[in-house]
ROVEX-259702 format. One record per residue: y, x, z of N, C-alpha, C, O in turn. Coordinates in nm, 2 decimals, padded with zeros to 4 digits. Layout:
N
Y/X/Z/Y/X/Z/Y/X/Z/Y/X/Z
...
# end
This chain:
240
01.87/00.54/03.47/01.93/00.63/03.37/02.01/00.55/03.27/01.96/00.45/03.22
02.14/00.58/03.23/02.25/00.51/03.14/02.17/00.52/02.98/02.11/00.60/02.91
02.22/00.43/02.97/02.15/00.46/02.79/02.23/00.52/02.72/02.21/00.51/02.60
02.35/00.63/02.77/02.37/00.72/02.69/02.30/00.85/02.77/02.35/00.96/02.74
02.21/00.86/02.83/02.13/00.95/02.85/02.02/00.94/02.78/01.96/01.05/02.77
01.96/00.84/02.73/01.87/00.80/02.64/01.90/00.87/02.51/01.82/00.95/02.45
02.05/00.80/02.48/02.06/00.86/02.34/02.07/00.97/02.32/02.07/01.00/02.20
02.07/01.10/02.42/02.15/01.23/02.46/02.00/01.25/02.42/01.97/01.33/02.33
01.86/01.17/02.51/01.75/01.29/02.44/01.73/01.21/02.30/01.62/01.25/02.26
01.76/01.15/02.25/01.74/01.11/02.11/01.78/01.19/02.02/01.87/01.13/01.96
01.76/01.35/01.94/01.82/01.38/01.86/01.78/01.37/01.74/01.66/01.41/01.74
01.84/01.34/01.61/01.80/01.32/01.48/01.86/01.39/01.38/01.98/01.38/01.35
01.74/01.51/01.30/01.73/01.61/01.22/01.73/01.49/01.10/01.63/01.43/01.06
01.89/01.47/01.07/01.87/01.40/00.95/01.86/01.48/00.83/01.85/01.41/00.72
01.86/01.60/00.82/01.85/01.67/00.67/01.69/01.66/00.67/01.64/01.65/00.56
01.61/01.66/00.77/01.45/01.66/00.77/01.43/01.45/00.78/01.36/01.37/00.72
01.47/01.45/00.83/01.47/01.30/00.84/01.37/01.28/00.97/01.38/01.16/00.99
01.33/01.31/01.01/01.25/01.28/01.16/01.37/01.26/01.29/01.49/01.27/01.29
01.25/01.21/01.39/01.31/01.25/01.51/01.25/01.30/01.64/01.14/01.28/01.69
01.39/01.37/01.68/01.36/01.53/01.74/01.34/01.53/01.88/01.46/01.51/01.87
01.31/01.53/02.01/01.36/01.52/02.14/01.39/01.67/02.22/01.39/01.79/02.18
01.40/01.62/02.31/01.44/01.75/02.40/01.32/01.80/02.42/01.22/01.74/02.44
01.35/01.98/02.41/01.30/02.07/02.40/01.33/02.17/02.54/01.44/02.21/02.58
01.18/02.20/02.61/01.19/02.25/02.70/01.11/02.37/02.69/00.99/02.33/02.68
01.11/02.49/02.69/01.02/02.63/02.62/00.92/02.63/02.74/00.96/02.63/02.86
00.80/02.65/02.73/00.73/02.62/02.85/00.64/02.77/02.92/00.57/02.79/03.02
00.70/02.88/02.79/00.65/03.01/02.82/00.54/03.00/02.82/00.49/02.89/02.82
00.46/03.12/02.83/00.32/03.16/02.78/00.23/03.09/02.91/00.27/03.10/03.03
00.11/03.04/02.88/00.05/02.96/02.96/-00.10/03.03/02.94/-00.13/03.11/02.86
-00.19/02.95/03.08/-00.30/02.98/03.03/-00.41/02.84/03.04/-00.40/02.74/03.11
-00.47/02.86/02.99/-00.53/02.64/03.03/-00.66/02.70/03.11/-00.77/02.64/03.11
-00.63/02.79/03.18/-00.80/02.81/03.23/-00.84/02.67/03.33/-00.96/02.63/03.32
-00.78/02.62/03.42/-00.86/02.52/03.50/-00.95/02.43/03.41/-01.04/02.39/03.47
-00.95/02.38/03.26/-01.01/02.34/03.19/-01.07/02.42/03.08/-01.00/02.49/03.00
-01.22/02.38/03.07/-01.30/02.48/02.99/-01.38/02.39/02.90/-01.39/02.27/02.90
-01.45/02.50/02.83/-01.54/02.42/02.71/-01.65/02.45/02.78/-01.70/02.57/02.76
-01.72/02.36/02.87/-01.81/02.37/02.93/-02.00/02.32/02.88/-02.10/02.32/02.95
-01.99/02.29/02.74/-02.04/02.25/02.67/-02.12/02.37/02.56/-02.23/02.37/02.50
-02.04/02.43/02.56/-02.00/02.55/02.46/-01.98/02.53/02.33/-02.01/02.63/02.26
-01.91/02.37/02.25/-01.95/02.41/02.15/-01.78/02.40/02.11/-01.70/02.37/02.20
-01.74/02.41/02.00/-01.58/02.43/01.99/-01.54/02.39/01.93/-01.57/02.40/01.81
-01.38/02.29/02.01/-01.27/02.22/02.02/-01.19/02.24/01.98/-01.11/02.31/02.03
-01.16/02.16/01.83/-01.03/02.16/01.84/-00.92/02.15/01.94/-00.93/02.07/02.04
-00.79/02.23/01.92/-00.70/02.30/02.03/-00.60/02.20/02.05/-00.54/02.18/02.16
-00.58/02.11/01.93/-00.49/01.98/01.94/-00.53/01.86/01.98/-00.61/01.82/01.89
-00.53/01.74/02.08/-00.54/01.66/02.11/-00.43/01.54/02.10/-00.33/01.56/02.17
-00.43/01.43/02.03/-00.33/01.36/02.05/-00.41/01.22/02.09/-00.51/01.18/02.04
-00.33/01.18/02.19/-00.41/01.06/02.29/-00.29/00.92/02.26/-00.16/00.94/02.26
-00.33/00.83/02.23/-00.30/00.69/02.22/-00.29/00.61/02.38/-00.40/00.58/02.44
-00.21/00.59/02.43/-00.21/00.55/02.57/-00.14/00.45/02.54/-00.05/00.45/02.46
-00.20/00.29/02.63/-00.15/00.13/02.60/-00.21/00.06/02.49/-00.33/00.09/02.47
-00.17/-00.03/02.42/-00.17/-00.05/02.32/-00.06/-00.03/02.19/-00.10/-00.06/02.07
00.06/00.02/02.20/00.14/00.08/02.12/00.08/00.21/02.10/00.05/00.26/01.99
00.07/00.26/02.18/-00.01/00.42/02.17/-00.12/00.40/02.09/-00.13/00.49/02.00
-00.24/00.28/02.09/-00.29/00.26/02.01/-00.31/00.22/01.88/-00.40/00.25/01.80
-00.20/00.15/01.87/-00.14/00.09/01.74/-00.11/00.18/01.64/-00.16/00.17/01.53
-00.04/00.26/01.67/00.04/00.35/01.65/-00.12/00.44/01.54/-00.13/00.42/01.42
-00.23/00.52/01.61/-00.29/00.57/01.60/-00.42/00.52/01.51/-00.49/00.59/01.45
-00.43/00.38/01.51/-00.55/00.27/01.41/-00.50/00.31/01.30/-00.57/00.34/01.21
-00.32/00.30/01.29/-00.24/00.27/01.19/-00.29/00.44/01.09/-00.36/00.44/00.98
-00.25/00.53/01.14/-00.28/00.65/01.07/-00.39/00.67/01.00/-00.50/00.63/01.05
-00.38/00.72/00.89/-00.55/00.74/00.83/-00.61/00.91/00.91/-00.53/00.99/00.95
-00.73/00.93/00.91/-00.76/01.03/00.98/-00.72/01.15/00.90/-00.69/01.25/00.97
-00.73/01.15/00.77/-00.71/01.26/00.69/-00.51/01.36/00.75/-00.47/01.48/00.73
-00.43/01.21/00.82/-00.29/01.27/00.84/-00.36/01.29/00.95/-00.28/01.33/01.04
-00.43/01.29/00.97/-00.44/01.38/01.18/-00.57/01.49/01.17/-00.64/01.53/01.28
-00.60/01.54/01.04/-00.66/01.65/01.01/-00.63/01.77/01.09/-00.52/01.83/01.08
-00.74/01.81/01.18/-00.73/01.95/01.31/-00.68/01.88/01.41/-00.63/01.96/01.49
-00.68/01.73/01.47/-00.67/01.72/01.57/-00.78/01.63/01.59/-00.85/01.55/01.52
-00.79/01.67/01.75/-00.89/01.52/01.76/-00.80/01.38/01.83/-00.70/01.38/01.89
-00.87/01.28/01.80/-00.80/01.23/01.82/-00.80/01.12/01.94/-00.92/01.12/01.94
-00.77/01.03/02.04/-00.86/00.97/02.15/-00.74/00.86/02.17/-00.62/00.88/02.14
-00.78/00.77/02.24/-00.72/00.65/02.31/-00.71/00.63/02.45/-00.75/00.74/02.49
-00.68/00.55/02.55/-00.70/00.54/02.67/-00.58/00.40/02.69/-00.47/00.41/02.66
-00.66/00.29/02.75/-00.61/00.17/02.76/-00.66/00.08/02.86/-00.79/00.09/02.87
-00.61/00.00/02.95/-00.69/-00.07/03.01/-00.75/-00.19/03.03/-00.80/-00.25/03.12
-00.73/-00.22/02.84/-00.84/-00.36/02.81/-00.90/-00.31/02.72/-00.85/-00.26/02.62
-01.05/-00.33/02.73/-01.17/-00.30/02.65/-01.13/-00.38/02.53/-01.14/-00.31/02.43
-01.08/-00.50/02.50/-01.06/-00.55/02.36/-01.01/-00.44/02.30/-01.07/-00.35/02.23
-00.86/-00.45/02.34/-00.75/-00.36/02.26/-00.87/-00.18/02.23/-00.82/-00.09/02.16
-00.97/-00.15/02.28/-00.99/-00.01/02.27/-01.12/-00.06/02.16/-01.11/00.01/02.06
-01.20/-00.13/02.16/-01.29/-00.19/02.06/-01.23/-00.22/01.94/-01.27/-00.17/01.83
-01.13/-00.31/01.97/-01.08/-00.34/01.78/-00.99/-00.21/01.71/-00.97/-00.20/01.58
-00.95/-00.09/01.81/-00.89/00.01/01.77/-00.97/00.09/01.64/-01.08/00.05/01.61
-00.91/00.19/01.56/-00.97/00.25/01.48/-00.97/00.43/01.57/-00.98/00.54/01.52
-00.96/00.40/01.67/-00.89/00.54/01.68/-01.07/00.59/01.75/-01.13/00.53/01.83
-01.10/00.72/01.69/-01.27/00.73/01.75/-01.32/00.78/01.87/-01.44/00.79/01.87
-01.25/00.83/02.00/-01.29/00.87/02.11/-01.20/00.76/02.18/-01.09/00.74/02.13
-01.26/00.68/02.31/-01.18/00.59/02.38/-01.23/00.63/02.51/-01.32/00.71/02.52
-01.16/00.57/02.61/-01.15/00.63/02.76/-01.07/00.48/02.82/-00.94/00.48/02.83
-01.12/00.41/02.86/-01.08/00.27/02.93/-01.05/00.30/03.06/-01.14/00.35/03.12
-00.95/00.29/03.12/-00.93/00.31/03.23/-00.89/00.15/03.33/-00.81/00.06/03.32
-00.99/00.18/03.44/-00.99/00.00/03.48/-00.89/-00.03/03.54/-00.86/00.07/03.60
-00.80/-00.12/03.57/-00.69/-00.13/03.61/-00.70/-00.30/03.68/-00.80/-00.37/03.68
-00.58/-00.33/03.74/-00.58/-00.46/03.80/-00.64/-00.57/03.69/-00.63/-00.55/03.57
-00.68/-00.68/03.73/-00.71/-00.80/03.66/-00.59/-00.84/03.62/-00.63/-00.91/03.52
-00.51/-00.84/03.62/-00.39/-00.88/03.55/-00.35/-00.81/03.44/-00.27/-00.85/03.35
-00.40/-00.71/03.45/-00.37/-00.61/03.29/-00.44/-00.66/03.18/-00.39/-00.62/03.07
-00.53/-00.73/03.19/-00.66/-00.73/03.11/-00.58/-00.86/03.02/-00.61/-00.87/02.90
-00.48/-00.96/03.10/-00.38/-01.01/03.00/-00.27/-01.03/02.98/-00.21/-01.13/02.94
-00.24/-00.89/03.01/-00.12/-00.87/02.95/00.02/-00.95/03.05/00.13/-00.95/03.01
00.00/-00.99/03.12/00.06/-01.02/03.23/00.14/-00.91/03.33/00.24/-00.93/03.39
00.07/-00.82/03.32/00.13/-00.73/03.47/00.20/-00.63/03.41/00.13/-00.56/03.33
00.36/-00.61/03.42/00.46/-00.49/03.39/00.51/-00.40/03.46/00.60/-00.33/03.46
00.39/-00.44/03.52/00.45/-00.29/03.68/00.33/-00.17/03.62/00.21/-00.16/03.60
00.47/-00.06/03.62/00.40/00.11/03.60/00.33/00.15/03.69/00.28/00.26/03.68
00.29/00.08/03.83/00.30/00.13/03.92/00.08/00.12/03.89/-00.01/00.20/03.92
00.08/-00.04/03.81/-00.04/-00.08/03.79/-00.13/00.04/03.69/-00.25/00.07/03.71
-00.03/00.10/03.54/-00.10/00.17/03.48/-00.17/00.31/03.58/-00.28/00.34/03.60
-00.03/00.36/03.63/-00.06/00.48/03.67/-00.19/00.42/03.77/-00.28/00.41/03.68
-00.24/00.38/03.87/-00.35/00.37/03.90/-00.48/00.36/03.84/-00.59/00.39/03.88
-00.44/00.29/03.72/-00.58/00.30/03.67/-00.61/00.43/03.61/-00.73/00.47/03.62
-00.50/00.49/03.54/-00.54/00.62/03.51/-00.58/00.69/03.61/-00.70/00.73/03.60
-00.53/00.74/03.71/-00.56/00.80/03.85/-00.73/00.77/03.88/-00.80/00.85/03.95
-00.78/00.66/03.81/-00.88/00.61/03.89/-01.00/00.67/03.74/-01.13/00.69/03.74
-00.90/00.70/03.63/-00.99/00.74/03.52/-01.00/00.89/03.48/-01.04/00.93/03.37
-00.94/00.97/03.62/-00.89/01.10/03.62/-00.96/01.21/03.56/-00.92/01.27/03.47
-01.12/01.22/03.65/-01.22/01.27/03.57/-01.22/01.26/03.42/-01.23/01.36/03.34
-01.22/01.14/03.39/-01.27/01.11/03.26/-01.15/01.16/03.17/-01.19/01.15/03.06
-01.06/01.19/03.17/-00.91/01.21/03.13/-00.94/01.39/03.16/-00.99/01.46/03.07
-00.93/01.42/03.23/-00.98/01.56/03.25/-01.05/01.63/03.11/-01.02/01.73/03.04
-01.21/01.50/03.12/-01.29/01.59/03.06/-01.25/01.61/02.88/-01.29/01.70/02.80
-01.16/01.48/02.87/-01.11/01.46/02.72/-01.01/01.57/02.69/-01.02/01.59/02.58
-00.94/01.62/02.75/-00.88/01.76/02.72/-00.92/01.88/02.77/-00.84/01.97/02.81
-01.08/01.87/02.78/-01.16/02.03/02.76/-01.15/02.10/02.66/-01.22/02.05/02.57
-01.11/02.20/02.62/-01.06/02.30/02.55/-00.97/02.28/02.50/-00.97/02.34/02.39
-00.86/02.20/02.52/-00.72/02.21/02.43/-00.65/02.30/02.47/-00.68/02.37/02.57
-00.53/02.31/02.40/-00.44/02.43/02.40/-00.28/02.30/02.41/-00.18/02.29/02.47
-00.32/02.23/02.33/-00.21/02.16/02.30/-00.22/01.98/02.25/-00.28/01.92/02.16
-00.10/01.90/02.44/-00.12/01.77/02.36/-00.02/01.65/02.36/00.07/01.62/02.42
-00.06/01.62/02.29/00.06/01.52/02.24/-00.01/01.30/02.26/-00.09/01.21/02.22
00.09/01.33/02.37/00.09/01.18/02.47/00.17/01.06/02.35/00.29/01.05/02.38
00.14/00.99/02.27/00.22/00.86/02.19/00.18/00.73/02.32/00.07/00.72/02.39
00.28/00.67/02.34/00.27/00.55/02.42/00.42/00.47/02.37/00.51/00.52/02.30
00.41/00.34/02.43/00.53/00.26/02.41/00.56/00.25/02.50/00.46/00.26/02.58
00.71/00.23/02.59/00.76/00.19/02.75/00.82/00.10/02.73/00.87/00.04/02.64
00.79/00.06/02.87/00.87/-00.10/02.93/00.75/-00.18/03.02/00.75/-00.24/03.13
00.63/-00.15/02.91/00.55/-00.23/03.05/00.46/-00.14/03.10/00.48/-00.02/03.11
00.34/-00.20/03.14/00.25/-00.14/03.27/00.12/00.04/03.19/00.07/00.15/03.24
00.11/-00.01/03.06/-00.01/00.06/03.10/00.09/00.19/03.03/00.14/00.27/03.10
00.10/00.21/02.88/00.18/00.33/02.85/00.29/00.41/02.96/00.28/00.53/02.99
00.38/00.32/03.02/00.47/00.34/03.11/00.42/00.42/03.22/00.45/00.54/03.23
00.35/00.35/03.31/00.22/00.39/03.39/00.17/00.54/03.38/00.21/00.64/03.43
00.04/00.53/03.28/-00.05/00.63/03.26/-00.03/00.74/03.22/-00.06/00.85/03.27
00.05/00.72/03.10/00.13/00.88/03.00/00.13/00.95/03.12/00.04/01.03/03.14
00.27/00.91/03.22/00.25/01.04/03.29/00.10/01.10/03.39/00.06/01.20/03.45
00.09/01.03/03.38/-00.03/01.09/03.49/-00.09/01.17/03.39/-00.12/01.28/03.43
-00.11/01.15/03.23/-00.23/01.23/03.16/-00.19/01.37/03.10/-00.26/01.47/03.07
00.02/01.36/03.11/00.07/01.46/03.08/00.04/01.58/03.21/-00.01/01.69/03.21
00.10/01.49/03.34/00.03/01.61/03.43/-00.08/01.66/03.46/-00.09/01.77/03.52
-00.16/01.59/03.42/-00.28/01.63/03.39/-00.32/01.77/03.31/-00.39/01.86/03.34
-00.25/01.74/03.17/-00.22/01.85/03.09/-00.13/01.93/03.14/-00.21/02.01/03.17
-00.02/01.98/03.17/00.07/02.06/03.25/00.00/02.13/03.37/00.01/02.25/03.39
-00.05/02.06/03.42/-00.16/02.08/03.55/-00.28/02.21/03.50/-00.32/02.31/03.57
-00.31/02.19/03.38/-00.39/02.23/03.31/-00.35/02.34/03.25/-00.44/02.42/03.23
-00.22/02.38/03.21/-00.14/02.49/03.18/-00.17/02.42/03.02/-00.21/02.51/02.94
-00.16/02.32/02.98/-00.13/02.30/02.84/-00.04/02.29/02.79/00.03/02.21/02.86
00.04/02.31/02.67/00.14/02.26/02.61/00.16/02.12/02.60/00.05/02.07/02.55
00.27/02.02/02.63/00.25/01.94/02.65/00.37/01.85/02.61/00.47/01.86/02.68
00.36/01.77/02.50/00.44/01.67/02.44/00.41/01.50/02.46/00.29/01.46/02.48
00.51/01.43/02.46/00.47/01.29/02.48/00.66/01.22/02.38/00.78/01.24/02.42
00.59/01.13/02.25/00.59/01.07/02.18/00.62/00.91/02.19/00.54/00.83/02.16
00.76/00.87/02.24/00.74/00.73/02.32/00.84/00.65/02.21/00.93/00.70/02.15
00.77/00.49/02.19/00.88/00.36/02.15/00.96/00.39/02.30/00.92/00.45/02.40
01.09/00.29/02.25/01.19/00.25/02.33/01.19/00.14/02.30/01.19/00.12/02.18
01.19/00.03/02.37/01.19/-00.08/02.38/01.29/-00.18/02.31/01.40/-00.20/02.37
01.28/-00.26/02.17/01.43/-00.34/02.15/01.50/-00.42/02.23/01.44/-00.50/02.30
01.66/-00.40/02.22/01.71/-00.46/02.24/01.71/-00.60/02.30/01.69/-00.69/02.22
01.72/-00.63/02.41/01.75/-00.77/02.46/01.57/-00.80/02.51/01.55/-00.89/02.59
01.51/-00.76/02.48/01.34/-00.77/02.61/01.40/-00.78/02.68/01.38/-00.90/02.70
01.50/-00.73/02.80/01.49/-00.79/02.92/01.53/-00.66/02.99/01.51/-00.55/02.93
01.62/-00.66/03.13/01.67/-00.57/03.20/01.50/-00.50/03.29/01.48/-00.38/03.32
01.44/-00.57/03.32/01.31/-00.52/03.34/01.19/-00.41/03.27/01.13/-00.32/03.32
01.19/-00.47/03.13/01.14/-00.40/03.07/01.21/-00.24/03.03/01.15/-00.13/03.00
01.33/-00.25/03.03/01.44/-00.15/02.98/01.43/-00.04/03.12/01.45/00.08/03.12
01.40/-00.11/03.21/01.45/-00.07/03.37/01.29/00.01/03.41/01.29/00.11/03.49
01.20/-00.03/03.36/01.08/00.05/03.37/01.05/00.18/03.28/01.00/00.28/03.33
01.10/00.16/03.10/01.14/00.23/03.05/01.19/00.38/03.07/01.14/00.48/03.03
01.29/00.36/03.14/01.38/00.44/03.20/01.29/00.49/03.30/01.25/00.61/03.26
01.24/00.46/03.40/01.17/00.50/03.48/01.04/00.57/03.43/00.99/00.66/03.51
00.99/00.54/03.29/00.87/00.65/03.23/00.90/00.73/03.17/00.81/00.81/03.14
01.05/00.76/03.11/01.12/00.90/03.13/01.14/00.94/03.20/01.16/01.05/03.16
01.16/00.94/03.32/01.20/01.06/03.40/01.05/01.11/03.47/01.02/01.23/03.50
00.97/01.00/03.48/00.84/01.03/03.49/00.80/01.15/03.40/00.77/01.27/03.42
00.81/01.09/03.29/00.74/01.21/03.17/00.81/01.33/03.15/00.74/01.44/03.15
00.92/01.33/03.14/01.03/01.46/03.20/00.98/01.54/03.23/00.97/01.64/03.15
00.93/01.53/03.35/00.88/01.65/03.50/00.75/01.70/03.46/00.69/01.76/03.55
00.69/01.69/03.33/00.58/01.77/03.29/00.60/01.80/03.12/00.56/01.90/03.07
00.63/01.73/03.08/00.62/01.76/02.93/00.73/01.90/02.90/00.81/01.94/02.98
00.71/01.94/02.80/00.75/02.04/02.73/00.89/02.00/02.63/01.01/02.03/02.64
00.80/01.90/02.55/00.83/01.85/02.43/00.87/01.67/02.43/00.77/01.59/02.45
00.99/01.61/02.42/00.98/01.45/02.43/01.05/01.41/02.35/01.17/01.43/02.34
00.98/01.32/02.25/01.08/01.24/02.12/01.08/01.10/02.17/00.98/01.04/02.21
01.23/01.03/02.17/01.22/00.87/02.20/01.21/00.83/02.04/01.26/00.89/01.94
01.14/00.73/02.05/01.18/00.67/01.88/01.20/00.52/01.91/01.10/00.46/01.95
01.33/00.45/01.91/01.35/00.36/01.92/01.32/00.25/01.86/01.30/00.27/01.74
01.30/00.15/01.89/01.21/00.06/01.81/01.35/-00.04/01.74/01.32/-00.09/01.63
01.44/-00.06/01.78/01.55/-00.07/01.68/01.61/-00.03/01.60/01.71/-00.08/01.54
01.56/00.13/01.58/01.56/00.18/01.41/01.53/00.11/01.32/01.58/00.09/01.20
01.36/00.03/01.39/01.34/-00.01/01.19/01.40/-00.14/01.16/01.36/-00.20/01.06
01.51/-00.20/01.24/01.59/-00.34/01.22/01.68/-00.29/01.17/01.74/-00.35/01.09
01.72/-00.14/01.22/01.88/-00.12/01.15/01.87/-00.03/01.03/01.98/00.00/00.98
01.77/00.00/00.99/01.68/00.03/00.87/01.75/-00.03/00.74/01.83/00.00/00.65
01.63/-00.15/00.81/01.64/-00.29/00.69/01.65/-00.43/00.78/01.56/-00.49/00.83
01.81/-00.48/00.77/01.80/-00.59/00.85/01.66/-00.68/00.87/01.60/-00.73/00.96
01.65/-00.68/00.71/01.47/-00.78/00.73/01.38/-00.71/00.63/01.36/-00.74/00.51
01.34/-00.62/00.70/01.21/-00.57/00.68/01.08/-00.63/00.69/01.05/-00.70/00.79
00.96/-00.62/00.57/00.85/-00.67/00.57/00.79/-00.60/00.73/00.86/-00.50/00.77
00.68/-00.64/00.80/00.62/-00.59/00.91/00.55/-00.42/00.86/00.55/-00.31/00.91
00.50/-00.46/00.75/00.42/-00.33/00.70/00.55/-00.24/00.64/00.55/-00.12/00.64
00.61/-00.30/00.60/00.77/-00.17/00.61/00.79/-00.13/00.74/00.81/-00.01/00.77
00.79/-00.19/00.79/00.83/-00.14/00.94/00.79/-00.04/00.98/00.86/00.06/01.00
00.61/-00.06/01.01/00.51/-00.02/01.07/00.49/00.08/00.98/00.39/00.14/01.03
00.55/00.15/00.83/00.51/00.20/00.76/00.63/00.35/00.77/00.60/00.46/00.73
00.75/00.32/00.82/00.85/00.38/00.83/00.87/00.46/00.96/00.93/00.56/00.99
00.77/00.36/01.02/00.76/00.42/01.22/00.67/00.49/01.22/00.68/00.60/01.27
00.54/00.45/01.17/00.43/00.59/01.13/00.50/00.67/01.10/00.52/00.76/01.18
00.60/00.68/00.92/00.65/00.81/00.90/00.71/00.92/01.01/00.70/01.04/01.01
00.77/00.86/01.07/00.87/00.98/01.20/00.77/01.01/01.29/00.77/01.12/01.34
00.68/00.94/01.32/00.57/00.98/01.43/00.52/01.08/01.39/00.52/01.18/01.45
00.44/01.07/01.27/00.39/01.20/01.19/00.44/01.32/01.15/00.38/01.43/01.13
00.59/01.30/01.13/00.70/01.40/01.11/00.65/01.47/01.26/00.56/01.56/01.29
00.76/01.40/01.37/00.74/01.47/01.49/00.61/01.53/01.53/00.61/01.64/01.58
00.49/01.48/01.51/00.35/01.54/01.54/00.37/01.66/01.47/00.40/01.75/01.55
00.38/01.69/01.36/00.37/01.79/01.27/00.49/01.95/01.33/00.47/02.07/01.33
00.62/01.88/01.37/00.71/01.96/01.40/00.71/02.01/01.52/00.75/02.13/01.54
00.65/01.92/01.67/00.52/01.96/01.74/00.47/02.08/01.75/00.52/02.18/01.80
00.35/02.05/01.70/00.24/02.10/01.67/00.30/02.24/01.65/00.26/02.33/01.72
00.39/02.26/01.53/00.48/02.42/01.44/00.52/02.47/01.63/00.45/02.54/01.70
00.64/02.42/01.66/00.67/02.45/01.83/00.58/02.49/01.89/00.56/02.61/01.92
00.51/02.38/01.90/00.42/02.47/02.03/00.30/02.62/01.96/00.23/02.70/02.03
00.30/02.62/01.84/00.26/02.72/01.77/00.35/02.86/01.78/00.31/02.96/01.82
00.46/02.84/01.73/00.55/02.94/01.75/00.58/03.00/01.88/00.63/03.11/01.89
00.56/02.93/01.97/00.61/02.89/02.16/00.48/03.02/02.18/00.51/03.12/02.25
00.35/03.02/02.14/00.24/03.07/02.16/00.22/03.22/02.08/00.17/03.32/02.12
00.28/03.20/01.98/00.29/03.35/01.89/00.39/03.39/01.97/00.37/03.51/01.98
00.49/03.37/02.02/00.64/03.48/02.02/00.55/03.51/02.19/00.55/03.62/02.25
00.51/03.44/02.23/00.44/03.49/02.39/00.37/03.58/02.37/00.36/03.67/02.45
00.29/03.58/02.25/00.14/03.68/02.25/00.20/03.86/02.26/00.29/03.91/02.19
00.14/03.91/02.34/00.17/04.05/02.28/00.18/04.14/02.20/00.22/04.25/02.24
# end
């Protein structure tokens, strides 16, 4: 994929100041293959932390900004899901080479998730609506996202996914996989915002890290929120 197709889903509501992605209307759904089998009741929003950017991402937020959702992780190093703040986790085991960060093949995430299917399943019992954050370029976000989106799609859920874009100059590899967990993610999601991760350089040539990290939360939470309104509205204009 050309990186002016990249930029093409990249669109930015600067009078709101967020950023927006391509918008796919997914019409009235029903999530019945997945139930509240438990009986007691779920919030309808899930937003899942996939990798360690997906995680990062999610420690970073205080819980009070992700009020009415729940919230969960899925990674496939037990460190990164331990030192996490995020409160439901879902480890999914993957090759020995993941565990340090060595292995950049998607090919490695998506199996482990595949292999954590069940368990991925059961974490979006009763949702209505969910929203996938991960970073692309290497193995495990790249990888898993999609499998947990079809999972949700599969499921008849509304379904968004929230991704970094890799900066600048990492490598024709990492960029080249990137690419490849878009079109992956494409073919199920609803809803897809890229947020490039060389915004917050062109920001502020030299930005403090906690500026950074404080300005990339802000659009993330924007988009959750504008989300969330979509796929709300997407659900009222269906109702009879």
């Amino acid at each position: 994929m050309a990186r002016a197709m990249i930029n093409a889903l990249l669109a930015l509501e600067h009078q709101k100041g967020q950023a927006k992605g391509h918008v796919r209307s997914p019409g009235p759904r029903k999530s019945a293959s997945i139930k509240t089998q438990r009986g007691a009741r779920r919030l309808p929003l899930r937003i899942i932390g996939v990798g360690g950017a997906g995680l990062n991402i999610l420690s970073r937020i205080s819980e009070s900004e992700l009020e009415g959702a729940e919230v969960l992780g899925a990674d496939t190093k037990a460190l990164h899901l331990a030192l996490s703040g995020v409160p439901h986790k879902i480890l999914m085991v993957g090759d020995p080479e993941m565990l340090y960060g060595s292995d950049t093949n998607p090919a490695s995430g998506r199996e482990a998730a595949l292999g954590a299917k069940e368990e991925l399943q059961e974490a979006l019992d009763g949702a209505r609506y969910v929203i996938v954050l991960c970073g692309l370029g290497g193995a495990t976000g790249t990888g898993a996202a999609p499998v947990i989106t079809r999972i949700a799609h599969d499921a008849g859920l509304m379904t968004a996914a929230i991704c970094l874009w890799p900066f600048s100059g990492e490598g024709r590899n990492i960029e080249s996989n990137a690419e490849f967990g878009v079109r992956e993610l494409m073919k199920t999601v609803d809803i897809m915002v890229l947020v490039p991760n060389d915004a917050m350089i062109e920001a502020d040539p030299e930005p403090s890290l906690d500026m950074a990290f404080e300005a990339m939360d802000k659009i993330i939470l924007e988009a959750i929120k504008n989300i969330f309104e979509d796929f709300s509205s997407l659900d009222a204009s269906a109702s009879p």
